[in-house]
C-alpha positions as CSV (number, residue, x, y, z in Angstrom):
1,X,32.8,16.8,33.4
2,X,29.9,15.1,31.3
3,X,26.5,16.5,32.7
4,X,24.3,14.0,34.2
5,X,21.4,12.7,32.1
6,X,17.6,14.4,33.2
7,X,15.3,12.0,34.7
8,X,12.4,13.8,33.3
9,X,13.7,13.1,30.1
10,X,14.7,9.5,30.5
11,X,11.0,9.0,32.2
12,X,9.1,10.8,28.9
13,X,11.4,9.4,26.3
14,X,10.4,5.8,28.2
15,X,6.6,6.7,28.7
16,X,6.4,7.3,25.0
17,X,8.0,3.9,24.4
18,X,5.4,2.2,26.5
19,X,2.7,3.7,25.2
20,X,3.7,3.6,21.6
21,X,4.2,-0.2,22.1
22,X,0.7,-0.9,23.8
23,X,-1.2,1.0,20.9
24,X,0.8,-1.2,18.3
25,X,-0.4,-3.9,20.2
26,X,-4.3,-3.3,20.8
27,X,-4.1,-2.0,16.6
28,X,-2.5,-5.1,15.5
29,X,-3.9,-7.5,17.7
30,X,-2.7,-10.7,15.3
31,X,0.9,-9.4,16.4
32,X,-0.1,-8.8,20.1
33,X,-0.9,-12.7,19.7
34,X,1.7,-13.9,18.3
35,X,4.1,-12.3,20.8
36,X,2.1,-13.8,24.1
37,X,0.1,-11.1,24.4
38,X,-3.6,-12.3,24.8
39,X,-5.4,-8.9,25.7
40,X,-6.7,-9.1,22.3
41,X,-7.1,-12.6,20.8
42,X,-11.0,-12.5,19.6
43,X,-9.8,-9.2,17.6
44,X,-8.8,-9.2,13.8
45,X,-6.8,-5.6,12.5
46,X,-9.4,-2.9,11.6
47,X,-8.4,-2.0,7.9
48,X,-11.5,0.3,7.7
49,X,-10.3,3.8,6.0
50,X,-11.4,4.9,9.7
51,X,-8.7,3.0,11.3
52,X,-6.3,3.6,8.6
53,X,-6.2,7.2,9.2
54,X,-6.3,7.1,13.0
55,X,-3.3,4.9,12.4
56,X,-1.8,7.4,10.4
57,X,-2.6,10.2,12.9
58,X,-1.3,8.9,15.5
59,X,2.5,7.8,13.7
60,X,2.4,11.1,13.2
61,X,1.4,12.4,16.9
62,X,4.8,10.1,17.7
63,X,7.0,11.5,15.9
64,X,6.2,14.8,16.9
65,X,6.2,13.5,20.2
66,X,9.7,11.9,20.1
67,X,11.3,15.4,18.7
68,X,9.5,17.0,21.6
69,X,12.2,15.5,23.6
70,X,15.4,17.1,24.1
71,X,18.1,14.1,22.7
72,X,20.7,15.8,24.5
73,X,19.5,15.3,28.1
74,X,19.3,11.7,28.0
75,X,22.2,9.1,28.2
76,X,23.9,7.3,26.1
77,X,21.6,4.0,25.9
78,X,18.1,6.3,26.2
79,X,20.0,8.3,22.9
80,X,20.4,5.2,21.2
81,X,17.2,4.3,21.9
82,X,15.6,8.0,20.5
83,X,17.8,7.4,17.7
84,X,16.2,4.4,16.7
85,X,12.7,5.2,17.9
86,X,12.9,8.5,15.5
87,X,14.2,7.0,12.4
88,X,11.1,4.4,13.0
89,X,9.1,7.2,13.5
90,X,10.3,9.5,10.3
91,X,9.7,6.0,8.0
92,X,6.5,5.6,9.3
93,X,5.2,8.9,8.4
94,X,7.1,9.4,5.1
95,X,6.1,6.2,3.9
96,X,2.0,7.4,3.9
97,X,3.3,9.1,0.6
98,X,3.3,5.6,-0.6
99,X,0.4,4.1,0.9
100,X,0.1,0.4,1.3
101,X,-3.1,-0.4,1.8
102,X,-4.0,0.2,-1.7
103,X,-2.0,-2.9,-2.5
104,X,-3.8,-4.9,0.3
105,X,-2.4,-8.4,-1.0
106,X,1.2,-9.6,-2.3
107,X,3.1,-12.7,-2.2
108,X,4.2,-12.2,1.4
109,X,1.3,-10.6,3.0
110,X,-2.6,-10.1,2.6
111,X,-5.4,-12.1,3.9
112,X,-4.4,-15.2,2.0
113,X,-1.5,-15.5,4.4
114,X,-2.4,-13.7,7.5
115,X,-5.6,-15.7,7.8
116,X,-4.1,-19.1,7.4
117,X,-1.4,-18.2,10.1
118,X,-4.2,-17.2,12.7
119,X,-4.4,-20.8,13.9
120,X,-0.7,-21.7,14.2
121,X,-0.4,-18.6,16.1
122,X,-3.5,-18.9,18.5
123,X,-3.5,-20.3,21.6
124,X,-5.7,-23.5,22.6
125,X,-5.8,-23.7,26.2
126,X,-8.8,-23.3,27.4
127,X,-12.5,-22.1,26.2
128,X,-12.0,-18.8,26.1
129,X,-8.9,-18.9,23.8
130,X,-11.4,-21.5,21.5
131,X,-14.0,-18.5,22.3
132,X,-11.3,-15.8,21.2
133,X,-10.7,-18.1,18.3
134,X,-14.1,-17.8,17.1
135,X,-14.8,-14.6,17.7
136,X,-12.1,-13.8,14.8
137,X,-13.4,-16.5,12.5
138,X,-16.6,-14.3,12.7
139,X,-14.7,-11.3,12.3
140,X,-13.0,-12.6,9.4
141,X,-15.7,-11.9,6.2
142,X,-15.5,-8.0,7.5
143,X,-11.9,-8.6,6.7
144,X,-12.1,-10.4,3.7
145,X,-14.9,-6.8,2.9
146,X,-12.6,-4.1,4.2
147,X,-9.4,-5.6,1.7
148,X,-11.7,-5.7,-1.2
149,X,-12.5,-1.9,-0.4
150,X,-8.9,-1.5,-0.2
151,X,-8.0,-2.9,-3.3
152,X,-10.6,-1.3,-5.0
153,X,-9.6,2.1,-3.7
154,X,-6.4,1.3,-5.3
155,X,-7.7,0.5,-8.5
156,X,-9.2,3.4,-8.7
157,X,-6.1,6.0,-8.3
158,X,-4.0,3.5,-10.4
159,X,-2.3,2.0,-7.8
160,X,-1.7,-1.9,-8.3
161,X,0.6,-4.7,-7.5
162,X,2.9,-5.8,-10.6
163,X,2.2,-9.4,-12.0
164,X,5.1,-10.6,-10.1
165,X,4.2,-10.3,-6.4
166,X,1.1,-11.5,-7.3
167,X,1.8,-14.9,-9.1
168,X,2.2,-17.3,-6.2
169,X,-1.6,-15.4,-4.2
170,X,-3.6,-18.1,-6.4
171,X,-1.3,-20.8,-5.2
172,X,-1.4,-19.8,-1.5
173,X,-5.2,-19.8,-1.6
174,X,-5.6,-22.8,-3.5
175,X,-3.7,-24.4,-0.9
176,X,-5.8,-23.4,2.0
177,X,-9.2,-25.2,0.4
178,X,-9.9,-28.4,1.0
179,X,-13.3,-30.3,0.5
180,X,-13.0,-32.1,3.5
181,X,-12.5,-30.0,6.9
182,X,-10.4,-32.3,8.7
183,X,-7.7,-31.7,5.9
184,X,-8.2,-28.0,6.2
């Protein structure tokens, strides 16, 4: 007879999900729009080195977390779900070898896309989401300063984008300026 699954387990392995899931949300608040989640509308990411390493720290704190669990007393879906969860978690922290934000900007994201998405993706219902709206167009030139330290960083241990990615960057800024704000 197969043994039952734990409870316990089940409610950790779910607890971590959660809370995993509400810290992606409140650290990439852009994202947390864009799914319908408004906690966090008049915030831009924080890509201060800071942030970057309490990022880092904590993808680390969940994978340790997630092995903390015993696979074998959860059921069939929950170990499914661990599976996945774990291989997330193991890619997340072996990819810091290769870190990212030295190459801020490349043909499919940087500020040069992100920025021009915030709109489309905002909410205008009321004054406060025109408030929220604001709040990250005034948050946006710490942004715009906190990539250029980024790229910089990168520049100085060697680390940057090949020609390639970068060819079509000029083109998707070019096409964000306009002369006249109503086009823009």
């Amino acid at each position: 007879m197969k043994a039952q699954p734990a409870p316990a387990a089940a409610q950790k392995l779910h607890a971590l999900f959660d809370e995993d899931w509400q810290w992606r949300l409140k650290e990439e608040p852009e994202t947390a729009t864009l799914l319908g989640d408004h906690r966090y509308d008049n915030l831009l990411t924080d890509l201060s080195p800071e942030a970057i390493a309490r990022r880092k720290a904590q993808r680390r704190e969940m994978l340790a977390r997630i092995q903390a669990i015993d696979r074998g007393s959860l059921g069939h879906q929950d170990q499914v779900s661990y599976d996945l969860f774990l291989r997330n978690a193991r890619l997340d922290v072996e990819q810091e070898q290769f870190p990212e934000e030295d190459m801020a900007i490349n043909q499919m994201q940087g500020l040069q896309i992100d920025f021009s998405q915030l709109a489309t993706n905002t909410p205008f219902r009321n004054a406060r989401d025109y408030a929220n709206y604001l709040a990250r167009l005034a948050a946006f030139p710490r942004e715009v300063d906190q990539t250029i330290a980024l790229l910089k960083q990168g520049n100085a241990k060697g680390v940057i984008q090949p020609a390639a990615p970068l060819r079509s960057v000029p083109s998707q800024i070019e096409g964000q300026l306009s002369s006249d704000a109503t086009e823009s």
